[in-house]
N, CA and C atoms as a LAMMPS dump frame, in Angstrom:
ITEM: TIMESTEP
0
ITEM: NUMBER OF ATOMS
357
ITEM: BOX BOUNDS ff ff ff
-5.0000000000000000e+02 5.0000000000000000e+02
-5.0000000000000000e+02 5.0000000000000000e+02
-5.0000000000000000e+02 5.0000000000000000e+02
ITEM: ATOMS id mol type element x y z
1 1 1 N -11.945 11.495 -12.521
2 1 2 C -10.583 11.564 -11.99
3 1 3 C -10.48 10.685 -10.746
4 2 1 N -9.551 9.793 -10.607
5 2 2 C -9.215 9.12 -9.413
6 2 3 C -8.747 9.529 -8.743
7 3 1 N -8.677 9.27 -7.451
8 3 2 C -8.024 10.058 -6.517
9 3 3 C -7.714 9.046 -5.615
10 4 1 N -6.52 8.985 -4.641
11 4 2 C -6.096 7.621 -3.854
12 4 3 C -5.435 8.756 -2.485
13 5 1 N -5.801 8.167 -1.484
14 5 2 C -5.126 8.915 -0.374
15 5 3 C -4.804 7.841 0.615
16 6 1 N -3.689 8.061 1.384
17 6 2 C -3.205 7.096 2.369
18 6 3 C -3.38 7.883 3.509
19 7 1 N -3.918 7.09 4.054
20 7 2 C -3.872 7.443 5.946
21 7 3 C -3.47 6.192 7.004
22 8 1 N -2.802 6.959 8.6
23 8 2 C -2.409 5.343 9.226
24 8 3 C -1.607 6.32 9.972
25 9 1 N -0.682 5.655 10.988
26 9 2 C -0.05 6.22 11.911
27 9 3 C 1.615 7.138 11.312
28 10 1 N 1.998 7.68 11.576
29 10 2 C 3.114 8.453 11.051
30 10 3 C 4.316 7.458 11.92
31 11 1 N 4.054 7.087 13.278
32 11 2 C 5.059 6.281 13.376
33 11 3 C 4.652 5.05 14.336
34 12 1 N 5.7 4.3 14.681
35 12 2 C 5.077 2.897 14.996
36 12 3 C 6.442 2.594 15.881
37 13 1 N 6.188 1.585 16.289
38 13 2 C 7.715 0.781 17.487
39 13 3 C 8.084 -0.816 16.376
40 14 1 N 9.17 -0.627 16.883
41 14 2 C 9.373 -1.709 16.45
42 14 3 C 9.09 -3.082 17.063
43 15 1 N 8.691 -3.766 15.87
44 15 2 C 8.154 -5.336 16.218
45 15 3 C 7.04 -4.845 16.227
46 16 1 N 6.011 -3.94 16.299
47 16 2 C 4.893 -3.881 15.655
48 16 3 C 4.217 -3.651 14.148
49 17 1 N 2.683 -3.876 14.531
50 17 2 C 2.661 -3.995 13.048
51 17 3 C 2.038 -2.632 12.351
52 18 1 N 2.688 -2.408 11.155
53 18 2 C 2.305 -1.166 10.349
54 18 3 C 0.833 -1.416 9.721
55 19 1 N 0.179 -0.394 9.763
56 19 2 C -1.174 -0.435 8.973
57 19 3 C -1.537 1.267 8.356
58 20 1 N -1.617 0.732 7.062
59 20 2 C -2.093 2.025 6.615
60 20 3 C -3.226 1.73 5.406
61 21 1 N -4.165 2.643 5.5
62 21 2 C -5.209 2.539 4.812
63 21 3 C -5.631 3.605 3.411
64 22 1 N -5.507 2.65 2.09
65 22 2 C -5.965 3.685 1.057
66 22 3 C -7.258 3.828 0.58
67 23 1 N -7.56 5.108 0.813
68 23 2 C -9.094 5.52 0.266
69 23 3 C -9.023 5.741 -1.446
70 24 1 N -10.095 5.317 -1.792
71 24 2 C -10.393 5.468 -3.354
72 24 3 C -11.181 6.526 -3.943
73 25 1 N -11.276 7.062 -4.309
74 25 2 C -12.294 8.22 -4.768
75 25 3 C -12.712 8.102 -6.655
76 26 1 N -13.343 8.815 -6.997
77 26 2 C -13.406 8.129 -7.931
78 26 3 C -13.375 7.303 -9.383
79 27 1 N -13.388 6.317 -8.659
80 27 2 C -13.167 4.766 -9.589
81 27 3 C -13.536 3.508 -8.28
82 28 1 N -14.226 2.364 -8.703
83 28 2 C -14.544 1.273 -8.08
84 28 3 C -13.251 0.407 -8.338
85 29 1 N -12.718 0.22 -6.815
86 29 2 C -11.682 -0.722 -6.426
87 29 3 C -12.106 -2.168 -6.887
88 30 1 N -12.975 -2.524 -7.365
89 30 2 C -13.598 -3.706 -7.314
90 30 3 C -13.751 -3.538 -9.207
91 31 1 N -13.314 -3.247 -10.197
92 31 2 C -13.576 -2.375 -11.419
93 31 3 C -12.261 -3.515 -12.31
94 32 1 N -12.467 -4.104 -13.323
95 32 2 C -11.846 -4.815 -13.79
96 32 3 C -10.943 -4.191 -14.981
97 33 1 N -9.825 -3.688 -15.609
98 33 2 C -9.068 -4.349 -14.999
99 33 3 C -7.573 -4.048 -13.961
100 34 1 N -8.406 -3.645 -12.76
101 34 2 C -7.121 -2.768 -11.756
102 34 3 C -6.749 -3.625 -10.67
103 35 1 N -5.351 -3.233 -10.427
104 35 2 C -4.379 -3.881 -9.803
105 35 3 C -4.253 -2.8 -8.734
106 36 1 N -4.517 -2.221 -7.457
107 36 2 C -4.094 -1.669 -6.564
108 36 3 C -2.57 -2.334 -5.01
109 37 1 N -1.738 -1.157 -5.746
110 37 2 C -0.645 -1.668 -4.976
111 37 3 C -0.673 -0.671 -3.844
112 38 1 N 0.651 -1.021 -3.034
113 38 2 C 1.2 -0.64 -1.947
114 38 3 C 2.996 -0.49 -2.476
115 39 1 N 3.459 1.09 -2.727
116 39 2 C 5.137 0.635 -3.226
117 39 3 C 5.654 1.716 -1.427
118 40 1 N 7.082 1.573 -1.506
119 40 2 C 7.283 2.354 -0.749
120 40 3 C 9.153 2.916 -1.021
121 41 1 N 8.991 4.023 -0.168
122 41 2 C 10.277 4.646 -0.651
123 41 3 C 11.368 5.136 0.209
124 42 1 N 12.188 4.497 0.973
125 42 2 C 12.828 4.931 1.962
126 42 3 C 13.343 5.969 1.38
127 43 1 N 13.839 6.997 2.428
128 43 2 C 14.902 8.657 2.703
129 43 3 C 16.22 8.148 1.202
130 44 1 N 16.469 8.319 0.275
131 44 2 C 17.273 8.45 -0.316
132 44 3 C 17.337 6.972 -1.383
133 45 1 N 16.664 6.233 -1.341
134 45 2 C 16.52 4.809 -2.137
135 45 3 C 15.438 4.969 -3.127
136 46 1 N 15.481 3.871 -3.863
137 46 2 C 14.552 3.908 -4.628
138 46 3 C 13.446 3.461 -4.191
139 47 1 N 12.285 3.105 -5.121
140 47 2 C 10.742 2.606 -4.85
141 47 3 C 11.132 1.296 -4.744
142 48 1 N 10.391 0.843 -4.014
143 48 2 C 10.074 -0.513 -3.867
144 48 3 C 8.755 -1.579 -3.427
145 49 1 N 8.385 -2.187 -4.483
146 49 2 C 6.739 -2.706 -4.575
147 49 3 C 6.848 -3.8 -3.897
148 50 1 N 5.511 -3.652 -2.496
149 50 2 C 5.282 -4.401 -1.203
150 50 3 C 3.959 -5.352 -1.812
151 51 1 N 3.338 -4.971 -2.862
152 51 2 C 2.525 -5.912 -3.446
153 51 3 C 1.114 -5.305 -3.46
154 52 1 N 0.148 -6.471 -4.17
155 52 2 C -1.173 -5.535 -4.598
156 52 3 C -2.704 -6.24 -4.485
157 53 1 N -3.363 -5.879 -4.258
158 53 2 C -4.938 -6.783 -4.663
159 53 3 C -4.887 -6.477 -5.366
160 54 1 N -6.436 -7.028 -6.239
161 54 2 C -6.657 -7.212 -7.679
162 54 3 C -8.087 -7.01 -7.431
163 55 1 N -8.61 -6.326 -8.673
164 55 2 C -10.116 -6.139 -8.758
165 55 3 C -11.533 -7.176 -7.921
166 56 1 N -10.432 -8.306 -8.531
167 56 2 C -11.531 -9.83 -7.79
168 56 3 C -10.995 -10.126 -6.66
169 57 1 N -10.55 -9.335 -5.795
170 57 2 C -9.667 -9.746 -4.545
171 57 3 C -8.508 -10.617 -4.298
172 58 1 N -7.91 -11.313 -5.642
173 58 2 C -6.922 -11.741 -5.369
174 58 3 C -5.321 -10.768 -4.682
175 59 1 N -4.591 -11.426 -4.152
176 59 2 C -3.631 -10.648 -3.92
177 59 3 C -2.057 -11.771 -4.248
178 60 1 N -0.686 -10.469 -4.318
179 60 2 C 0.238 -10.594 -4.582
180 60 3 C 1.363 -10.113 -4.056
181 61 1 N 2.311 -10.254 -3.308
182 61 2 C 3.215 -10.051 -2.535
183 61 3 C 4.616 -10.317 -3.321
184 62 1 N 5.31 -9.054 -2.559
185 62 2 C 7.244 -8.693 -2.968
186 62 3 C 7.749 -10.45 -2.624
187 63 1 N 7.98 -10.83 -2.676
188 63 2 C 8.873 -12.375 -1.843
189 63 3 C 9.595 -11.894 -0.943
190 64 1 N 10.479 -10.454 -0.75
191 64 2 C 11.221 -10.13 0.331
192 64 3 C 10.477 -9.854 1.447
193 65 1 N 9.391 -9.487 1.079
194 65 2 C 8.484 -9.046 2.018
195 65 3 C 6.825 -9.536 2.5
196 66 1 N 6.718 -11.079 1.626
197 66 2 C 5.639 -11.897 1.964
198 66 3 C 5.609 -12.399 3.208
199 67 1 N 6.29 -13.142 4.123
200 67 2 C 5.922 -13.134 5.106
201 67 3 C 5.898 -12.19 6.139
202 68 1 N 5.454 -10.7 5.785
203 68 2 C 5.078 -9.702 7.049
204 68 3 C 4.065 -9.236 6.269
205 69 1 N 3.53 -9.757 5.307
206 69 2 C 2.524 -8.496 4.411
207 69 3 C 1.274 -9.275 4.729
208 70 1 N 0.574 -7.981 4.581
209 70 2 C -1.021 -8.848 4.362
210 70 3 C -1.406 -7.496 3.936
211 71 1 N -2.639 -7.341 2.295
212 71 2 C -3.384 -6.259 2.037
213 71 3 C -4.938 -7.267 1.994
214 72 1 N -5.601 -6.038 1.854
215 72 2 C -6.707 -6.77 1.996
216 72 3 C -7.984 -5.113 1.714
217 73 1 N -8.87 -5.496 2.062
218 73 2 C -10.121 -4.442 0.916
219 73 3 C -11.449 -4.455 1.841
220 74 1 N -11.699 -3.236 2.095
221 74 2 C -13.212 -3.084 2.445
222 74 3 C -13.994 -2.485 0.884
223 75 1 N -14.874 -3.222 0.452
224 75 2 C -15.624 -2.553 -0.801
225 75 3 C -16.616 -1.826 -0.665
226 76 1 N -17.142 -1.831 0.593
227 76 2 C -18.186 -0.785 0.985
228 76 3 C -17.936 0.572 1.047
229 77 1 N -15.879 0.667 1.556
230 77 2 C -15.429 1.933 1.94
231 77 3 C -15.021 2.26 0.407
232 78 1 N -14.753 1.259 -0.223
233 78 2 C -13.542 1.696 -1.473
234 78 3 C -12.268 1.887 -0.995
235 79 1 N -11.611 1.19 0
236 79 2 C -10.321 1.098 0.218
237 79 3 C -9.93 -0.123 0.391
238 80 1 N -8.508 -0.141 0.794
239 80 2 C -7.612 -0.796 0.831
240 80 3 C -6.71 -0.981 2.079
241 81 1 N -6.107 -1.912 2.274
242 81 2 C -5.351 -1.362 3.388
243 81 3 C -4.015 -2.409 3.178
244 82 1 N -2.627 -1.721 4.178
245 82 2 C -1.451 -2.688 3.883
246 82 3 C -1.494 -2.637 5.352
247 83 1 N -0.781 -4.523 5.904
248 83 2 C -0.49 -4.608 7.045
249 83 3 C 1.231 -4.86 7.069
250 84 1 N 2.173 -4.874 7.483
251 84 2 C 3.139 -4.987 7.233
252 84 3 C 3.503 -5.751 9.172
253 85 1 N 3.577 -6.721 9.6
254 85 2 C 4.244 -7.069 10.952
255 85 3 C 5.732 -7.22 11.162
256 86 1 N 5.96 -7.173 12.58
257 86 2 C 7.138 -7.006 13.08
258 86 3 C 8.01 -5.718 12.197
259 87 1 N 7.569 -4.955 12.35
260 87 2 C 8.287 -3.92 11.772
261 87 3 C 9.985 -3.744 12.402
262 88 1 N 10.944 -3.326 11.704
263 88 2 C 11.926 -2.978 12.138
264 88 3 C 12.441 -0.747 11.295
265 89 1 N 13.724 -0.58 11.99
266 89 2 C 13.936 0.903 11.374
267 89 3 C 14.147 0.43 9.755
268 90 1 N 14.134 -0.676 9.487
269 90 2 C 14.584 -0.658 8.198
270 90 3 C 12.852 -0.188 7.143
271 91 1 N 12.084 -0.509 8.058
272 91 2 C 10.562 -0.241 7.217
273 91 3 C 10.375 1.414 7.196
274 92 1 N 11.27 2.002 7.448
275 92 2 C 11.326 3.572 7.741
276 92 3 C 10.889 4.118 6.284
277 93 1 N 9.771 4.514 5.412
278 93 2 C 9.791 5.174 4.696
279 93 3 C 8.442 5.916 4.182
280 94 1 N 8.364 6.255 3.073
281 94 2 C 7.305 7.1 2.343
282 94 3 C 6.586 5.795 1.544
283 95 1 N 5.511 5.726 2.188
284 95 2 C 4.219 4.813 1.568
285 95 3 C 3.605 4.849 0.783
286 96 1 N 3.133 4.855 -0.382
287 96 2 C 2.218 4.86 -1.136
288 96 3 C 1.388 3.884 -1.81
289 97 1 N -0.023 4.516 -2.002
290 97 2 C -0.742 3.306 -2.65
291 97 3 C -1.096 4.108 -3.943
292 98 1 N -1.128 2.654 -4.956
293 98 2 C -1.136 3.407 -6.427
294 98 3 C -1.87 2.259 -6.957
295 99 1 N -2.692 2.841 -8.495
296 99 2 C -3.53 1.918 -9.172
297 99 3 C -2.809 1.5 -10.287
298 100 1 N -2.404 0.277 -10.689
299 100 2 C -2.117 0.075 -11.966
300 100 3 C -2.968 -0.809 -13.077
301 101 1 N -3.388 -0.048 -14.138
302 101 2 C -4.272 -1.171 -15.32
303 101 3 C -3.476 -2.461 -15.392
304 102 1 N -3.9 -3.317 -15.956
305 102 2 C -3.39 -4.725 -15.95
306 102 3 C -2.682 -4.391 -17.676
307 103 1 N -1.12 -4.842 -17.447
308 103 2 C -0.118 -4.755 -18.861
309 103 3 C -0.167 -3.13 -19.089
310 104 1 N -0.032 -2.66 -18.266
311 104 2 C 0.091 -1.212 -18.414
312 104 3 C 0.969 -0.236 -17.194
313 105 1 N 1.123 0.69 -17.383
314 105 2 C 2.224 1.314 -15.673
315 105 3 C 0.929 2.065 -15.044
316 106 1 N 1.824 2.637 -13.941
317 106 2 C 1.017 2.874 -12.498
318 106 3 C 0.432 4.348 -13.4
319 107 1 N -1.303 4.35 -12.762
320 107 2 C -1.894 5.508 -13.651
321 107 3 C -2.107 6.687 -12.665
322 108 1 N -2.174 6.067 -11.463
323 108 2 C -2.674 6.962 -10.622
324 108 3 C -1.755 6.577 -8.727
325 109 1 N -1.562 7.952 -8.1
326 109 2 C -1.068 7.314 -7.187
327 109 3 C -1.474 8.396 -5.751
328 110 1 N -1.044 7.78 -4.949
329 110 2 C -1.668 8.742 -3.842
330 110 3 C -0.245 9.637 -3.535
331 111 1 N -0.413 10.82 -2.363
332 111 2 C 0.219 11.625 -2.171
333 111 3 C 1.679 11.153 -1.636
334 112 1 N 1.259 10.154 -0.893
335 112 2 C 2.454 9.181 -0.082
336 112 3 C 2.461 9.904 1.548
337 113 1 N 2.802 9.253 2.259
338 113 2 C 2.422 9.461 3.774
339 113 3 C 3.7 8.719 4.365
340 114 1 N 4.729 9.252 5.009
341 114 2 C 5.58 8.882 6.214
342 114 3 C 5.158 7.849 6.765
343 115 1 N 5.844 6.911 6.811
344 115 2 C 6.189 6.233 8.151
345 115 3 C 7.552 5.764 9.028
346 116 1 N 7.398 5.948 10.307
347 116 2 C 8.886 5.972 10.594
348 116 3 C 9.047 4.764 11.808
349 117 1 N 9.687 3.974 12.228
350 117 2 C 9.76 2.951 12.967
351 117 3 C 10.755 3.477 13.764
352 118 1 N 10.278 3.663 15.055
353 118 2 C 11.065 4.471 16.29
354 118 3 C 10.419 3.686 17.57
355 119 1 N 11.241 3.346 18.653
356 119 2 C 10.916 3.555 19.962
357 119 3 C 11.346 4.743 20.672
């Protein structure tokens, strides 16, 4: 059974940068053929996918949201992490990181974790 959990700050200022980190449990992040994303869900909107690594470390980014993103992978930990800069209230939402097989939907996902952009 996989298991994915997000951890990272609950809130942040604006114009800084968001970081939150997903732990893997188990399944190897590094395991062909998985796509680990980052979607997120503001207070009353729908989901919306911030982008993903890939088993071989490639990565892939929203276009609305490529120039503030950066994910990236420790393989020693089995995680993941999303950086998101210059944050504004509009980044206000419920985070999640989720695994998806390649040509297939999301199989597994974490609990999702707040974040809120406040001074």
């Amino acid at each position: 059974q996989v298991q994915l959990q997000e951890s990272g700050p609950g809130l942040v200022k604006p114009s800084q940068t968001l970081s939150l980190t997903c732990s893997v449990s188990g399944g190897s992040i590094t395991t062909n053929p998985y796509f680990w994303s980052w979607i997120r869900q503001p207070l009353g909107k729908g989901l919306e996918w911030i982008g993903y690594i890939g088993y071989s470390g490639s990565t892939y980014y929203s276009p609305s949201l490529k120039s503030r993103t950066s994910i990236s992978r420790d393989t020693s930990k089995n995680q993941f992490t999303l950086q998101l800069s210059s944050v504004t209230p509009e980044d206000t939402a419920v985070y999640y990181c989720a695994r998806k097989p390649q040509e297939k939907g999301y199989d597994y996902w974490g609990q999702g974790t707040q974040v809120t952009v406040s001074s």
